[in-house]
LUMFI-700603 format. One record per residue: x, y, z of N, C-alpha, C in turn; residue in one letter. Coordinates in pm, whole numbers, padded with zeros to 5 digits, always signed. Last residue first. Example, Ala and Ser with C-alpha at 12.3 -4.5 7.8 and 13.67 -1.06 7.14 Angstrom:
BEGIN
+01285-00225+00708+01367-00106+00714+01290+00003+00787S;+01319-00569+00780+01230-00450+00780+01320-00330+00780A;
! end
This chain:
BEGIN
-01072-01386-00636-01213-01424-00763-01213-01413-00913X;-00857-01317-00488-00878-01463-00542-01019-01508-00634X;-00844-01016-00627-00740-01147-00662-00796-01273-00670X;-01093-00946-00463-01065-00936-00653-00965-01049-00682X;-00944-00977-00193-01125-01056-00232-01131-01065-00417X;-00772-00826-00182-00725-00971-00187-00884-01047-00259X;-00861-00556-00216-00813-00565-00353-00756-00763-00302X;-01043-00563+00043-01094-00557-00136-01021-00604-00222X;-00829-00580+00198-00888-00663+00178-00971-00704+00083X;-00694-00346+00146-00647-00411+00170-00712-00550+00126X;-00931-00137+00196-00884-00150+00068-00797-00225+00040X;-00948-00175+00500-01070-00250+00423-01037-00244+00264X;-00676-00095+00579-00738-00232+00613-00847-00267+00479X;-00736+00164+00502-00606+00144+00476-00595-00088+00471X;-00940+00217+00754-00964+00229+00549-00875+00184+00520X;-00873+00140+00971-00918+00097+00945-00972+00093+00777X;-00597+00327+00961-00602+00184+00993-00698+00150+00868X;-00765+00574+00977-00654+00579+00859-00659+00409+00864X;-00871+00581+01235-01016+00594+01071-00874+00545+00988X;-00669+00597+01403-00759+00440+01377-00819+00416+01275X;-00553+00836+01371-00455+00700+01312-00557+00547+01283X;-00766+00931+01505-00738+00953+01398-00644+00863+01241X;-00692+00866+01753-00843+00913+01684-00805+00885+01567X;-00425+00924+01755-00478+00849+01844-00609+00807+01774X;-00365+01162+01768-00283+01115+01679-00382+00972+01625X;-00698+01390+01763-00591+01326+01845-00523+01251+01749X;-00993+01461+01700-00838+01507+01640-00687+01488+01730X;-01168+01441+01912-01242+01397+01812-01053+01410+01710X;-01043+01479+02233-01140+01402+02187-01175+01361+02060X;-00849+01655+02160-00821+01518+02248-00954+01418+02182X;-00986+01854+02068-00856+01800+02005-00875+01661+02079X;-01168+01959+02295-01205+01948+02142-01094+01831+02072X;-00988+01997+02503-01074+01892+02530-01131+01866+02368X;-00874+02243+02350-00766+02150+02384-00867+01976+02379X;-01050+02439+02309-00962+02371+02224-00934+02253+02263X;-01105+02506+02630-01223+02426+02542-01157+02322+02449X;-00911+02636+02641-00902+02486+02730-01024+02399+02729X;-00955+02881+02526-00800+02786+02495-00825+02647+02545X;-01161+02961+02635-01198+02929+02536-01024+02812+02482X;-01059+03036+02895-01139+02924+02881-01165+02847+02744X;-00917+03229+02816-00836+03134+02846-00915+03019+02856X;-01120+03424+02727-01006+03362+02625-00928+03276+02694X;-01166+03478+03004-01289+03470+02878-01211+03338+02779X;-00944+03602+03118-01007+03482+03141-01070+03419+03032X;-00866+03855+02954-00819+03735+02942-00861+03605+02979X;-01009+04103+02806-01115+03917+02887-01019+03838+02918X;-00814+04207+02725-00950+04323+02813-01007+04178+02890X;-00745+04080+02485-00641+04158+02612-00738+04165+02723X;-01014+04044+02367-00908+03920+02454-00812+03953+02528X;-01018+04250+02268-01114+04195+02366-01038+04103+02376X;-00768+04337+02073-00822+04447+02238-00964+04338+02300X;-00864+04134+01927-00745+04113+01963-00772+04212+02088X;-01094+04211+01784-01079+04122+01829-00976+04065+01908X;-01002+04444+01659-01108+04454+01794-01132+04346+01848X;-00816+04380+01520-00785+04469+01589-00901+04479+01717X;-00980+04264+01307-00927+04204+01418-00858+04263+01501X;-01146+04471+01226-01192+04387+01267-01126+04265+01349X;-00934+04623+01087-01030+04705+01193-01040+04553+01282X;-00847+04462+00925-00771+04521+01022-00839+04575+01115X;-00996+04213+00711-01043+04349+00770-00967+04367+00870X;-00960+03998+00540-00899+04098+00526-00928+04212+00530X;-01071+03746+00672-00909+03768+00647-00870+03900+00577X;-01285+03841+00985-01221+03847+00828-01087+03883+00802X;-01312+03588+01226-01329+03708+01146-01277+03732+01008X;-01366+03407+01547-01383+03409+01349-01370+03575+01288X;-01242+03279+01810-01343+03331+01729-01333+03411+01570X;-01203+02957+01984-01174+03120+01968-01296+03208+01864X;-01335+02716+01985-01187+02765+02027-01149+02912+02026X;-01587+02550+01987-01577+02709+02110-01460+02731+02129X;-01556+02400+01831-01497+02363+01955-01457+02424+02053X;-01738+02531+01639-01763+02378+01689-01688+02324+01828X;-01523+02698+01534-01698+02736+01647-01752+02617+01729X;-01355+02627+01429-01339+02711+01573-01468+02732+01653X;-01463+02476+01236-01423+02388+01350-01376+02453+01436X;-01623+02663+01111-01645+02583+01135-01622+02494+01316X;-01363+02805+01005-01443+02872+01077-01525+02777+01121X;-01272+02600+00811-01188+02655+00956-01243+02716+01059X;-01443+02602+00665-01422+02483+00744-01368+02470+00866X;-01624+02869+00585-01514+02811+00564-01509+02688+00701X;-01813+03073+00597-01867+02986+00606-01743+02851+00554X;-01658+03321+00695-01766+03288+00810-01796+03148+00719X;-01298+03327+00600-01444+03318+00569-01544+03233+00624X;-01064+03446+00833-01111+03331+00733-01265+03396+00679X;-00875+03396+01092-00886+03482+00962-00957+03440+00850X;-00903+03275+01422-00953+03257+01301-00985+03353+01178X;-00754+03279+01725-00815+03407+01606-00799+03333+01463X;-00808+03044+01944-00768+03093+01810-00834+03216+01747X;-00607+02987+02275-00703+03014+02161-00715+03073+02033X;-00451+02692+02316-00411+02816+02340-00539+02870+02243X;-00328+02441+02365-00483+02484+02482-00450+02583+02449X;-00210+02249+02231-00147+02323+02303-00243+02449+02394X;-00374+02137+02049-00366+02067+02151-00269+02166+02293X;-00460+02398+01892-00582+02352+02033-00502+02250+02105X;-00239+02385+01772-00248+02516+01869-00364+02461+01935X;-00260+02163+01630-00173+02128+01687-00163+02263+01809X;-00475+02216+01467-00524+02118+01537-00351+02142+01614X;-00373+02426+01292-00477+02470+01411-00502+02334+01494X;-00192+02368+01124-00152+02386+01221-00280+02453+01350X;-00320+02330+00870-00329+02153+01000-00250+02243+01075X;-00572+02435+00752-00454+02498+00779-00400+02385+00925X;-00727+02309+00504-00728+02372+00669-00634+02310+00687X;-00874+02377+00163-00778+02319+00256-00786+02367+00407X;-01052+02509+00027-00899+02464-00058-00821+02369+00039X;-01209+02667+00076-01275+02558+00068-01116+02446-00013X;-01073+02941+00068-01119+02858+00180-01168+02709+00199X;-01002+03135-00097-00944+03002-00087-00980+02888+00028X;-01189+03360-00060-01134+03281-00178-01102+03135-00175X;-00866+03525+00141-01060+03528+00094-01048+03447-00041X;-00645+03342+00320-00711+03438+00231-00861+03414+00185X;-00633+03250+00666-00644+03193+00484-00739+03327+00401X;-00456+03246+00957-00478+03309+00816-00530+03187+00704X;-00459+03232+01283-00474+03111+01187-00557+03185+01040X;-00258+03346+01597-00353+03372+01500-00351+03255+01354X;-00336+03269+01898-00267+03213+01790-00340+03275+01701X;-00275+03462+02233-00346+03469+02102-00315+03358+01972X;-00071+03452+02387-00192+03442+02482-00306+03420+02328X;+00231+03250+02396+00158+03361+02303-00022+03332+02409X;+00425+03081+02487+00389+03232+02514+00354+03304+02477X;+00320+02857+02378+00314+02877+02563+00322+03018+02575X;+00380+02797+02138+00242+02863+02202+00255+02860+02326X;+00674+02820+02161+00643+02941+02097+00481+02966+02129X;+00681+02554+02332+00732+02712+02362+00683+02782+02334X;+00604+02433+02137+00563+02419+02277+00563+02552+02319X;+00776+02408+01942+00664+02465+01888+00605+02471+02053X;+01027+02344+01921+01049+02442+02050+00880+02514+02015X;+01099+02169+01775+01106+02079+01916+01040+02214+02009X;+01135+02240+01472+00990+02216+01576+00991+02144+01702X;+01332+02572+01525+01325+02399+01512+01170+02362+01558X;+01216+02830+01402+01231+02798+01464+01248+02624+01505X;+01249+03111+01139+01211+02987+01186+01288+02886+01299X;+01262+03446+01263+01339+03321+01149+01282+03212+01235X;+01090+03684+01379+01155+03590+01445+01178+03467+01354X;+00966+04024+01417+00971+03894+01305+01085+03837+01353X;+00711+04201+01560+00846+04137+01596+00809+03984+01485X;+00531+04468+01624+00568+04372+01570+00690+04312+01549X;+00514+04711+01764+00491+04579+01819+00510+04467+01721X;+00548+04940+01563+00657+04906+01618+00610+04785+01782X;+00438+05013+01290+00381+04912+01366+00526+04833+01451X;+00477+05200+01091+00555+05222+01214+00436+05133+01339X;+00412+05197+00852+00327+05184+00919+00371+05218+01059X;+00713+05089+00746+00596+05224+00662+00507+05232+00754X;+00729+04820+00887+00792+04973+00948+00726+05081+00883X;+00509+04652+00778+00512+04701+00938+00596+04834+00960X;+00615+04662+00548+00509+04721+00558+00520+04719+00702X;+00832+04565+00566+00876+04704+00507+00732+04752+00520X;+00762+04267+00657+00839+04357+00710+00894+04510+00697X;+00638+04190+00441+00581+04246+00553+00641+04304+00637X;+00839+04164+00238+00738+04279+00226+00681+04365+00336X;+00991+03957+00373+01068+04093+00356+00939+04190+00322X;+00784+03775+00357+00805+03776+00448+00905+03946+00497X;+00655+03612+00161+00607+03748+00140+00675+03822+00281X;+00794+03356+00096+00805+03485-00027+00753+03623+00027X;+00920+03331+00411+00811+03248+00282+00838+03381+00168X;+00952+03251+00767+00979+03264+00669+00883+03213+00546X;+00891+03245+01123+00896+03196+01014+00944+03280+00905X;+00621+03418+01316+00777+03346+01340+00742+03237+01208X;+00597+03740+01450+00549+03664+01318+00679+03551+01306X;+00374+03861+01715+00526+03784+01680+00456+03698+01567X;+00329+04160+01861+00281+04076+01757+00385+04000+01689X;+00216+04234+02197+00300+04189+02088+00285+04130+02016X;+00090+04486+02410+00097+04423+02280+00183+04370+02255X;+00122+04670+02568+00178+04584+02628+00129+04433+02490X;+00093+04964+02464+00226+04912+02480+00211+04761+02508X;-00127+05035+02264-00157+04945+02373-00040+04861+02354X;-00070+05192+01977-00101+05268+02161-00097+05148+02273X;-00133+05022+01790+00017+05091+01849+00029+05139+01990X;-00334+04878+01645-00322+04879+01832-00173+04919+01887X;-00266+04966+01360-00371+05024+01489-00398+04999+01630X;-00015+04765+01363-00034+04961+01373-00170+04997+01461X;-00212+04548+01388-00118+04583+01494-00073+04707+01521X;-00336+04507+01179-00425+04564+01290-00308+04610+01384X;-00172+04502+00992-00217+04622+00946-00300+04660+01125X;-00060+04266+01054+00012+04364+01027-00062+04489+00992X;-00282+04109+00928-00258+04128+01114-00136+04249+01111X;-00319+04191+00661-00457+04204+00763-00353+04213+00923X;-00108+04097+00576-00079+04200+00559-00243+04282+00701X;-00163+03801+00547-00069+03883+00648-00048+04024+00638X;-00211+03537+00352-00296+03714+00340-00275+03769+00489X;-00147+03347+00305-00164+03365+00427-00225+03484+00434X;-00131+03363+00019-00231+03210+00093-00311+03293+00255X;+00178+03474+00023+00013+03510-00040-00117+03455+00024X;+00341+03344+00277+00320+03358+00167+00191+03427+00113X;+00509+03245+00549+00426+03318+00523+00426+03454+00330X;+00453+02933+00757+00476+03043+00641+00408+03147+00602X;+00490+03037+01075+00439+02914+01000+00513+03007+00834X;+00258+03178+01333+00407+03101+01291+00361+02983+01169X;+00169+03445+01498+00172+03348+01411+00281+03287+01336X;+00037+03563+01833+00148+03474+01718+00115+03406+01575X;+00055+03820+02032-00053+03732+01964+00073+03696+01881X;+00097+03836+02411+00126+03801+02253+00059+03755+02168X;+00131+04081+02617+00029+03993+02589+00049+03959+02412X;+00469+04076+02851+00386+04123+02730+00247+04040+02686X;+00626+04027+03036+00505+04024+03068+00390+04026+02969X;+00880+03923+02787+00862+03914+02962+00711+03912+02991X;+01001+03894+02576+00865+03864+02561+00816+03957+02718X;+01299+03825+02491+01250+03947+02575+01060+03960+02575X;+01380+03637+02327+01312+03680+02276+01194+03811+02374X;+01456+03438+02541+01547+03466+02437+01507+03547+02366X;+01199+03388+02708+01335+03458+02761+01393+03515+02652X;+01025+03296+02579+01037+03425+02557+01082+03471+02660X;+01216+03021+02495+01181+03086+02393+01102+03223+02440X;+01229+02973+02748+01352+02980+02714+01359+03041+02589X;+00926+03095+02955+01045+02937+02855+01118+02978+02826X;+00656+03164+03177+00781+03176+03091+00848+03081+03024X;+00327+03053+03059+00455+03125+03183+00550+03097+03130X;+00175+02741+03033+00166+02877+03075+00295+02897+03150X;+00082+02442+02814+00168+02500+02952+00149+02638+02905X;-00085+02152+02676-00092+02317+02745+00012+02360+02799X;+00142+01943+02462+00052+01985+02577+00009+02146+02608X;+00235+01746+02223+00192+01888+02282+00078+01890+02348X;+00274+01472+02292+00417+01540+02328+00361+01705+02293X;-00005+01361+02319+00094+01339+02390+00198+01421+02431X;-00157+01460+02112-00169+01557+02178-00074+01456+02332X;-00048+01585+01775+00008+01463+01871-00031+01513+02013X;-00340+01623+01555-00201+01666+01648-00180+01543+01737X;-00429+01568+01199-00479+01564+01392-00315+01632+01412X;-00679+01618+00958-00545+01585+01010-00548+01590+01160X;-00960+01355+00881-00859+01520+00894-00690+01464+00965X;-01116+01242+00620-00969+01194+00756-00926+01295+00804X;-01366+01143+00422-01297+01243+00529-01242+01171+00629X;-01331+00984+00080-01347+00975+00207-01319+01088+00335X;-01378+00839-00201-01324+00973-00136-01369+00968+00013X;-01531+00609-00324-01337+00648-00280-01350+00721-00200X;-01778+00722-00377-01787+00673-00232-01597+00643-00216X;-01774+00876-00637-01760+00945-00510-01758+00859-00383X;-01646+00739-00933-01649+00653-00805-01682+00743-00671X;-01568+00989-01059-01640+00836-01129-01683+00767-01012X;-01452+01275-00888-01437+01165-00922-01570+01032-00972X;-01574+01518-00855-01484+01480-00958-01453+01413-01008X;-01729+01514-00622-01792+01573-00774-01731+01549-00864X;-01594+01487-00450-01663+01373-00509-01719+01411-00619X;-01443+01711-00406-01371+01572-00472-01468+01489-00511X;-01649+01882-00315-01597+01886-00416-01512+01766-00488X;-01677+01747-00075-01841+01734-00157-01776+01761-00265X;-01451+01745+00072-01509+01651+00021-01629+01666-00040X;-01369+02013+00114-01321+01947+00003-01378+01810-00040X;-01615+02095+00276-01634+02120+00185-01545+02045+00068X;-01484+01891+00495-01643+01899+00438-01616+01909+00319X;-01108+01837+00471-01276+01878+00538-01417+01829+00456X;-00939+01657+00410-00918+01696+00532-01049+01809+00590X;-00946+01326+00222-00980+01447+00245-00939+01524+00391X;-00855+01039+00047-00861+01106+00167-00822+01240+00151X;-00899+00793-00178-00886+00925-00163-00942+00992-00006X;-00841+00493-00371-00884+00568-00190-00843+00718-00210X;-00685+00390-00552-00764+00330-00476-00855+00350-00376X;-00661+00635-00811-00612+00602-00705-00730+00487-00640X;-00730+00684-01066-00636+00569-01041-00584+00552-00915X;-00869+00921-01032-00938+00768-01129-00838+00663-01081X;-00760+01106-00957-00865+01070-00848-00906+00905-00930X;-00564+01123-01115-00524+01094-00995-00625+01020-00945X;-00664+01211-01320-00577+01111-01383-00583+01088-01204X;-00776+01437-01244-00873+01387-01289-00782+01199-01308X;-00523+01644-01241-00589+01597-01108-00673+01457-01125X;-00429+01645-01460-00370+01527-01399-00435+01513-01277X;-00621+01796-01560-00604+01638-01643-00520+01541-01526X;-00579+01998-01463-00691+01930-01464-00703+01784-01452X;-00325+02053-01525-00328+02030-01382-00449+01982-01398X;-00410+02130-01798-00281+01998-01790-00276+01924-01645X;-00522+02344-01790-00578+02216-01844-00515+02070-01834X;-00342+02554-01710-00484+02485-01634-00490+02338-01652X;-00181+02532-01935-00109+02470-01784-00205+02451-01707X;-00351+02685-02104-00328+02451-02102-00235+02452-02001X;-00393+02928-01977-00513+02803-01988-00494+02689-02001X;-00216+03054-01701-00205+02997-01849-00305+02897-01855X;-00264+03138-01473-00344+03177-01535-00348+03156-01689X;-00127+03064-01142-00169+03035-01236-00249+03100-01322X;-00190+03277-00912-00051+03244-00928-00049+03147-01099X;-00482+03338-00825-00431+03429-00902-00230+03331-00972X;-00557+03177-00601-00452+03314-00586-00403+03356-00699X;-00700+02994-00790-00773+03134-00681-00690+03261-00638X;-00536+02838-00906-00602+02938-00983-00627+03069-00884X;-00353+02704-00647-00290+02816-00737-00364+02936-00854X;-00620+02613-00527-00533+02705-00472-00462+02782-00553X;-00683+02416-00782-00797+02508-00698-00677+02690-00672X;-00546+02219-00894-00497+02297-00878-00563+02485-00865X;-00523+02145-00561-00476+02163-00664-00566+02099-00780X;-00659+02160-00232-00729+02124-00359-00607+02211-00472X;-00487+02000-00027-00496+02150-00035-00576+02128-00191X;-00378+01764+00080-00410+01828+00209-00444+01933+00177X;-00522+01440+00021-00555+01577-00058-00537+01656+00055X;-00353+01154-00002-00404+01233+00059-00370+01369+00023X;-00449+00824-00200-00424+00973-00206-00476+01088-00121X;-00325+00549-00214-00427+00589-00178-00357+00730-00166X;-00245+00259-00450-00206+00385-00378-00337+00477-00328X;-00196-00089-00475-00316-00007-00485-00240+00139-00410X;+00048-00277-00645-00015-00237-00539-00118-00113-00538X;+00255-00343-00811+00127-00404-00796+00019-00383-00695X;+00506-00243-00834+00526-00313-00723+00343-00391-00728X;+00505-00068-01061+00566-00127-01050+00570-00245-00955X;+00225+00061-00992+00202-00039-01101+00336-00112-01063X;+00332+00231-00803+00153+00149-00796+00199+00003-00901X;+00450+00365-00908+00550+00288-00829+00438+00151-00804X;+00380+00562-01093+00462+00444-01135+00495+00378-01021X;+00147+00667-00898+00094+00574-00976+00234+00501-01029X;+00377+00805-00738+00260+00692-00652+00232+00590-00722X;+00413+00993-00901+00540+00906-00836+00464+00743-00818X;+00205+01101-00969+00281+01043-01083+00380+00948-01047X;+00160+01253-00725+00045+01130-00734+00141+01028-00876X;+00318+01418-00715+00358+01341-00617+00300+01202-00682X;+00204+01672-00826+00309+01585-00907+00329+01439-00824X;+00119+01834-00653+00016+01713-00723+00092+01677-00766X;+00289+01834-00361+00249+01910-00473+00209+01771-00542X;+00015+01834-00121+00077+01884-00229+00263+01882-00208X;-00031+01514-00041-00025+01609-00138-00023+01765-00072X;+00071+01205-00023-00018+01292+00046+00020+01394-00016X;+00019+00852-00048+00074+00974-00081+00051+01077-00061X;+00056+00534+00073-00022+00608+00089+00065+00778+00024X;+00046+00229-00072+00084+00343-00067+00039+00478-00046X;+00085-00119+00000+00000+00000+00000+00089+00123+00000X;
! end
């Protein structure tokens, strides 16, 4: 068995020669709808390079044995695509909620990084177009006045020097950009943030969820959700009373969302330790590894039941 997980769609070409070489059935995990994402942002717009990603999406979903999804909406769309909609299946992604846990109060990451009392909002991860960053960078100027702010952008990506020339034009002097960080120290980095923030541009919503939100609920911390009110992401922050929803590209609007969670910290700390019981329970390694098993099993056994008949 082979399981392949995506992006980039090229992957599935690997899957299928290796499928055939060795005789075996490959199963395909969709973590971002290609080539959805690249039309929507605009980054694609040659018509037979469309047509070519079409073809090979369409070449994928036909020859794979199994197709695994990571929400709703991508699944009503994959099935629309594929000859066979009962393949397609929902698996989200999960967190390890063993080795991330909650913790509060200082670390070694905002020792090293002078954090001290400050109230932090974070985002970490890449940061490219997708992420449409220019929204939390824009609210942070406007919460210039409320010294005890911090806005930590940790990582790297194409749009990362921009934002940084846009925070200073703006003289959004709470913002703090911090180079990527090993992932042994992801503990850390949500231990001292009181805020996680979780970007997807307008548009692209039904494209994918952003698997670093299941790994900030196991870490009990709450979420500012950038997104579109009827997106998946938005969804599963409401569903697990983790934080709360707004638009990926209104500054006002999270700017007021960010001064009420300074102003409630309790409020928002409950809502962090909602996350967490959310994760454990339905998005654990644990949970999750079993739905994979058990499909991974029953296409197992299909393709012996064909052999010996």
């Amino acid at each position: 068995m082979i399981l392949c997980p995506s992006p980039p769609p090229s992957v599935a070409l690997v899957a299928g020669h290796l499928a055939r070489r060795f005789r075996c059935p490959f199963v395909y995990n969709v973590q971002e709808l290609y080539p959805d994402v690249a039309i929507n942002l605009g980054l694609v717009k040659n018509r037979l390079l469309i047509a070519l990603l079409r073809r090979l999406e369409h070449w994928t979903y036909e020859n794979a044995a199994g197709i695994t999804v990571i929400s709703r909406r991508m699944l009503r769309i994959v099935r629309q695509r594929v000859s066979m909609p009962d393949k397609a299946v929902l698996l989200p992604n999960f967190a390890d909620t063993d080795r991330i846990r909650p913790f509060h109060g200082q670390n070694t990451f905002s020792e090293e990084f002078s954090l001290g009392n400050a109230f932090v909002i974070s985002y970490a991860g890449n940061m490219g177009k997708p992420q449409q960053l220019d929204t939390l960078v824009r609210a942070a100027a406007l919460l210039r006045h409320e010294r005890a702010l911090r806005f930590l952008f940790v990582g790297s990506g194409t749009e990362r020097e921009r934002l940084m020339q846009l925070a200073s034009e703006l003289e959004a002097t709470s913002v703090q950009f911090i180079p990527y960080q090993p992932y042994s120290r992801m503990s850390e980095i949500y231990a001292a943030s009181h805020i996680c923030y979780v970007p997807q541009a307008a548009g692209t919503t039904t494209d994918g969820v952003p698997s670093k939100v299941y790994r900030i609920m196991a870490a009990g911390r709450p979420i500012l959700a950038a997104t579109d009110s009827d997106s998946d992401l938005a969804d599963l922050v409401r569903e697990a009373g983790a934080g709360l929803v707004v638009s990926p590209s209104n500054p006002e609007e999270v700017a007021a969302a960010i001064l009420e969670a300074y102003r409630q910290g309790d409020k928002w700390l409950a809502l962090g330790q909602a996350a967490r019981l959310h994760v454990e329970t339905h998005y654990s390694r644990r949970v999750v590894g079993k739905h994979y098993a058990d499909l991974l099993r029953s296409i197992a056994e299909d393709r012996r039941r064909v052999r010996s008949f």
